[in-house]
Each structure stands twice: as structure tokens, then as C-alpha cells.
C-alpha positions, 0 to 999 in steps of 0.5 A: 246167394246167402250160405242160409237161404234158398232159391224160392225163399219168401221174398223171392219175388221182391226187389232184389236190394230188398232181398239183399237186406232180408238175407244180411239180416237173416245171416246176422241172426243166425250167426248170432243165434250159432254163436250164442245158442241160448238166446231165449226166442227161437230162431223161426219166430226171428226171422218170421218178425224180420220179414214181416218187418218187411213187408 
């Protein structure tokens, strides 16, 4: 499991390398966003658009 996301994460039930891509995705944005802060979209309406991407 990824260092940011959680047991019973959206997406949970999906296809396990759908879920692989979701958490790499997340953990570039967040990494990204902890390297660089004051990136202007908050960080919840990234990774809401990242999933909603793939659904």
C-alpha cells in the first residue's frame, strides 16, 4: 500500500492495476505539492479531478 492512501480509499474496489495507477498518481501529486507548496490548486480538488478521471 502507498505511504498516502488508506485501506478503504475510493476506489478500493476497482481493479487492482487501476488502483496501482490511482495511488502512483496521488503520490506524484502530493510529492510534488510537499516539494513545492505553493502550487495555486488545493491539493483535495487534485486529487478529486484525478479520480474522477478515472472513473
Amino acid at each position: 500500500m502507498s505511504p498516502h492512501t488508506a485501506t478503504g480509499a475510493p476506489g478500493a474496489d476497482r481493479d487492482p492495476q487501476h488502483q496501482e495507477w490511482e495511488e502512483r498518481e496521488i503520490n506524484r501529486i502530493i510529492d510534488e505539492r510537499m516539494a513545492n507548496p505553493a502550487a495555486g490548486v488545493p491539493i483535495e480538488d487534485v486529487m478529486r479531478e484525478t479520480l474522477a478521471r478515472s472513473e
